[in-house]
N, C-alpha and C positions, 0 to 999 in steps of 0.2 A: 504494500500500500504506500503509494508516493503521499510524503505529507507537504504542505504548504509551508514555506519559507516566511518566518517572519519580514513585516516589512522593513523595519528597525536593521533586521540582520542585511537583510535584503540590499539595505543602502550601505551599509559597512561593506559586503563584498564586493559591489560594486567599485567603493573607492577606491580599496587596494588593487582592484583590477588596473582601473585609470593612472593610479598612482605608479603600479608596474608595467602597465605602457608606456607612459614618462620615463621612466628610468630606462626601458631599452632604446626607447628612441634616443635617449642621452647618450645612452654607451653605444649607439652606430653610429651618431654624429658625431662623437669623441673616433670612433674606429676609423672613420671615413678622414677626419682629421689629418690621425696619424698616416694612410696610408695616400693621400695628399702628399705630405708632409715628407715621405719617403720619395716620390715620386720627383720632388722639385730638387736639384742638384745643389746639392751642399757647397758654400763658398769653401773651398780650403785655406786651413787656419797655416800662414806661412809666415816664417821668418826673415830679415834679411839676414842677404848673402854675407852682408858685413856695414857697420855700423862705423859714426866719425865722430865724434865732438867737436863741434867747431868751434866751440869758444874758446875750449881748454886747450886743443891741440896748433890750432890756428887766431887764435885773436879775433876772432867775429862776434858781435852782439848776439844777443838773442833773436830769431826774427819774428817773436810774437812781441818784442819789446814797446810802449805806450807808444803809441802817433799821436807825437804833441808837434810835431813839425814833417810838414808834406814831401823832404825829400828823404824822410826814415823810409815810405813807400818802395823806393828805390834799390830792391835786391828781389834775388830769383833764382833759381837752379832752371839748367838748360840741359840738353845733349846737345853739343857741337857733333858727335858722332856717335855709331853705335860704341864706341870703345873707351870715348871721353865725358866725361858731366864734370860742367863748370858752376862754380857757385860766385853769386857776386852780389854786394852790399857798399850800400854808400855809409861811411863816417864822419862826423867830424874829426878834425885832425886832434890829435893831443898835446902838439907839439902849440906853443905860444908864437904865433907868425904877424909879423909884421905886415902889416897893411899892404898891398900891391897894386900894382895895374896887371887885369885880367890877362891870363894868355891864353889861346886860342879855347879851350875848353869852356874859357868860361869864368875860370877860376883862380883864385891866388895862394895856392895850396891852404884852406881851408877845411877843404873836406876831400875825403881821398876815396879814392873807389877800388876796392878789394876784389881781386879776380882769384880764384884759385879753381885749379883744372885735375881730374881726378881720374882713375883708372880704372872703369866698370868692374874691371874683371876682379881686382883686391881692396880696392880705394886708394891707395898710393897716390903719391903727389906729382904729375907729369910738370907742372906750372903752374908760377903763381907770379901776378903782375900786379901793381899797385900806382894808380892813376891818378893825379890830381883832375879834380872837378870842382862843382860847384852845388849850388842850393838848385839848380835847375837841373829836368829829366835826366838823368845817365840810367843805362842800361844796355844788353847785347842779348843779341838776336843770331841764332845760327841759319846758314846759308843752304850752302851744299858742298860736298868736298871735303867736310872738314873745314872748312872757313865761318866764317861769324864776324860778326860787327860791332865794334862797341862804339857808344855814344856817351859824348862826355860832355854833357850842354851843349852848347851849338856845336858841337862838329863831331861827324861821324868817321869811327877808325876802318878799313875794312884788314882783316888779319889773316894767313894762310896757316893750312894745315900746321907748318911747323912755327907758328907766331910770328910768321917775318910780318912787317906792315906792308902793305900792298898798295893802298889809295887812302884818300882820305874828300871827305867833301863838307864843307861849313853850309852851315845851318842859320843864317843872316834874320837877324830881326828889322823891322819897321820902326819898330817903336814908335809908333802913332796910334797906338791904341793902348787902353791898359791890360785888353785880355787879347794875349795873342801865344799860340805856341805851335810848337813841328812835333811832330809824331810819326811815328815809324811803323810800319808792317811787313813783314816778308811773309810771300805766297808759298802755299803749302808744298811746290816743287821746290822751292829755295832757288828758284831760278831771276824774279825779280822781287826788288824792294820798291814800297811804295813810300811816299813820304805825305805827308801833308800838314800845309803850313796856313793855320787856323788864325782868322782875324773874328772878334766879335766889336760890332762898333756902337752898336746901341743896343739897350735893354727898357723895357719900361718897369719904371722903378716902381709903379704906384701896382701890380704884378703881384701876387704875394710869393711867386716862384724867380721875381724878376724875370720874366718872360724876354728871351732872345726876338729882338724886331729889325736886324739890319748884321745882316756877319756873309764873310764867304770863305774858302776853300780852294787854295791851290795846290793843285795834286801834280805830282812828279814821280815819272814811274823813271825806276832807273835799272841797269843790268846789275846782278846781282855780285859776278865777276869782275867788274872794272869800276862801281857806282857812277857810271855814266847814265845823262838823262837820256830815255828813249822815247819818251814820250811825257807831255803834262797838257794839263787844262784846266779850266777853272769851274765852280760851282758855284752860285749866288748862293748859299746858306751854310750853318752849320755843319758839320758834317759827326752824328754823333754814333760813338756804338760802332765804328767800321774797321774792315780788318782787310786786305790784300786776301785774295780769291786769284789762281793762273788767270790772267786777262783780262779781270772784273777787281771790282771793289764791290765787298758783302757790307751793305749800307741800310740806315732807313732811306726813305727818298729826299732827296738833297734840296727841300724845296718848302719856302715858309708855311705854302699851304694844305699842305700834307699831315696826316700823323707820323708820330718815329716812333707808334707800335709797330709796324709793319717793316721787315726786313726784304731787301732786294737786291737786286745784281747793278751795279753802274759799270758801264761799259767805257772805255775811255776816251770815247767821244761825248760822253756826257749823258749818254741816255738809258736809263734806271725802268727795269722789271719788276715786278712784285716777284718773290719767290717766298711761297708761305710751307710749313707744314700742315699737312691735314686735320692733325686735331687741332690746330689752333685757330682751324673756322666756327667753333663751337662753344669756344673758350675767349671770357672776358677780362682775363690775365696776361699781365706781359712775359714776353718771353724771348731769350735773349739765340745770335744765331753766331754760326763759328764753319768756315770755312776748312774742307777737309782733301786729304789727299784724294786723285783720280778722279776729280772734279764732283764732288759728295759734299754735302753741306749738311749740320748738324744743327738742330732744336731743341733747344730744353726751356721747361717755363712748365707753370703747373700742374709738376711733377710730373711732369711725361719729358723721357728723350728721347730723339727720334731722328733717324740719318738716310739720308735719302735725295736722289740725283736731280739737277734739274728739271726735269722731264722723268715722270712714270710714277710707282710707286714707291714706299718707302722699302728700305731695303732694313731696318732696324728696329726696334720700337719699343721700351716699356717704359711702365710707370709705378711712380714709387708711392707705399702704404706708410702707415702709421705717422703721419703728419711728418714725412720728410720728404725733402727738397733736394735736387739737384743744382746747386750753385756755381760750378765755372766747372770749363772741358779743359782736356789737353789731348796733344793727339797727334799721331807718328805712324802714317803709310795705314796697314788697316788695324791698329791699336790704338781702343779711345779710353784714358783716363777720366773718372768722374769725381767731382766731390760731393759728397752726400751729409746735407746738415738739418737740424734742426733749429725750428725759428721762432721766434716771440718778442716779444712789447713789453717794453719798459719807458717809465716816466723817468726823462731827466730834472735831477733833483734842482737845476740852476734855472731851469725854463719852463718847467713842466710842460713840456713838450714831447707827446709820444717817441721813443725812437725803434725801429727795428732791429733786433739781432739776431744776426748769423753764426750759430756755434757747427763747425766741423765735427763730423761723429767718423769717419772715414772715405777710404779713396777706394774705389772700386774700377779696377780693370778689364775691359771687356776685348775679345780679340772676336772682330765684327767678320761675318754678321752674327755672332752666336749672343741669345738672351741674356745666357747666364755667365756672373765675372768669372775671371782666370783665378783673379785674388781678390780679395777685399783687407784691407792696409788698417787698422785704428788708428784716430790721429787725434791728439788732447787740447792742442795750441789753438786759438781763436783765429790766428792768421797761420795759412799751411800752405807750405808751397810746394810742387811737385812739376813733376816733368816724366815722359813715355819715351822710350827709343823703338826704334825704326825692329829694331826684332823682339819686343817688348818686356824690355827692361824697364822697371820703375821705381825712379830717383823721389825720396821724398825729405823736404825739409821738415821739421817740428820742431819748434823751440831752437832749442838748440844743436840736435843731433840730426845728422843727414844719415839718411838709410838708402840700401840699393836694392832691390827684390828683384828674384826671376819672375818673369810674370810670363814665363813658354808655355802656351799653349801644349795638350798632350795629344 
């Protein structure tokens, strides 16, 4: 004789039923997880190949050190080649110098520019050269060949494989304007250097961004091998955010009535493309663009990166979770460096004025087109600087310690 269920119990069994539906659905969504989780290819935890102190073994600052003055900006680690990475930093002098008239740099030995040149393979010291400069831009840029360029305020050095000087070309101000400066870009063949010598002549002050109303851009492309001019022209505007592209300059559009969200191609007769990423027709965030070997051009901007030819589709593409950001590229033949940070808002205590910060959490290297990095680097320093070689080796600054990682693909 079947008896009737109370209804009391009735809804007791019930619940534990429900209740241990919940729990297996938790432990498939938990299983399914893990086996996600398995699926996606673990970054491998790498060490460098060998480690430097720069401060201690070399006399170099720290380069996360305070920016209380805009030519601390002025240091970088580079390859000049797969077998070389050069690190360099501007200082002021230590030494108490008498007052001068400028020489061609720029400078009255004031401030000195630190070159030191290193040997992938051990870190060893191949060269090391030490430059008077000035409070204005210094910096170097590699070519091809093993050559590179250093700039030391107005005048640019060009140097061959074994450091002979080879040319040199000055870098001539106006001085009819208060904001005026030259800027430097070498194309990702290292085949030419672009220059561009920046006037702004009016702003409207009453603006709260002081808004640019009157500037232009004269652009000189030069051979990379002799710094001879092969070409220049001019542009009626600003010219912001641009970088040397083989034959192009990667620009916003050079032109008052334009946005400079939008990144393009200027051709060196003066006339500018749109060349947009795909997801950034969707997206009301800026997003910055970078100029890549075999004519590839690279997007990153709300947390998505993305690399891809002038024409067709993208050949590269992800995007980053847990509220992090990709902040600046670097990149050598088909090896793309990335930085990966996290960002937030803070009130300055003097102006109570929102300000943004960018904290570095690591560098991830990817050998394109594949998704997933070769390495992922941790990095602690507020300011990180890093550099990829051409068979993807990755030079990284922090603080004080230069590191060198294999980053070979397997």
């Amino acid at each position: 004789m079947i008896q009737s269920i109370p209804k009391r119990s009735l809804q007791l069994i019930t619940g534990r039923i429900k209740q241990g539906l919940k729990l297996l659905l938790c432990l498939l969504l938990l299983c399914g997880t893990n086996i996600n989780a398995k699926d996606k290819k673990a970054v491998p935890k790498v060490e460098p190949d060998w480690s430097i102190n720069l401060k201690e073994r070399y006399g170099f600052e720290p380069f996360d050190r305070q920016i209380s003055f805009r030519w601390i900006l002025y240091q970088n680690v580079i390859f000049i080649s797969p077998e070389r990475v050069l690190v360099y930093q501007v200082t002021r002098s230590q030494d108490h110098i008498r007052l001068g008239a400028r020489d061609a740099s720029g400078g009255a030995g004031n401030f000195v520019f630190n070159l030191r040149v290193f040997s992938t393979q051990d870190g060893h010291e191949i060269k090391s050269m030490r430059l008077p400069t000035s409070a204005e831009p210094s910096k170097v840029v590699a070519t091809r060949g093993g050559r590179f360029i250093v700039r030391t305020g107005d005048i640019l050095y060009l140097y061959s494989s074994d450091f002979q000087r080879l040319a040199s070309k000055t870098l001539p101000l106006k001085r009819q304007v208060q904001e005026e400066v030259w800027q430097i870009s070498v194309s990702p063949s290292g085949a030419e250097v672009v220059l561009a010598h920046q006037q702004i002549f009016h702003r409207n002050a009453l603006s709260p961004t002081s808004a640019i109303e009157k500037a232009s851009a004269e652009i000189e492309v030069l051979n990379a091998d002799t710094l001879q001019t092969i070409k220049s022209f001019t542009v009626p505007w600003y010219m912001q955010s641009w970088s040397a592209a083989d034959r192009f300059l990667l620009s916003p559009n050079p032109h008052p009535i334009f946005s400079t969200a939008t990144f393009g191609l200027l051709d060196y007769d003066g006339n500018w493309s749109s060349l947009q990423p795909d997801w950034s027709l969707n997206q009301s965030c800026a997003y910055q663009a970078e100029a890549l070997a075999h004519e590839m051009f690279a997007a990153f901007g709300c947390g998505n990166l993305s690399v891809f030819p002038r024409t067709g589709e993208r050949t590269f593409f992800v995007r980053q979770k847990n509220k992090e950001y990709f902040g600046a590229i670097s990149s050598n033949e088909s090896h793309l460096a990335v930085q990966v940070e996290r960002r937030s808002v803070r009130v300055d205590n003097a102006t109570n004025i929102p300000v943004a910060v960018a904290q570095p959490i690591r560098i991830d290297l990817y050998w394109l087109p594949n998704v997933d990095p070769v390495i992922s680097v941790p990095v602690h320093a507020k300011n990180v600087y890093y550099a990829v070689s051409a068979q993807g080796a990755l030079a990284v600054v922090d603080g004080t310690s230069l590191q060198l990682f294999n980053g070979k693909h397997e």
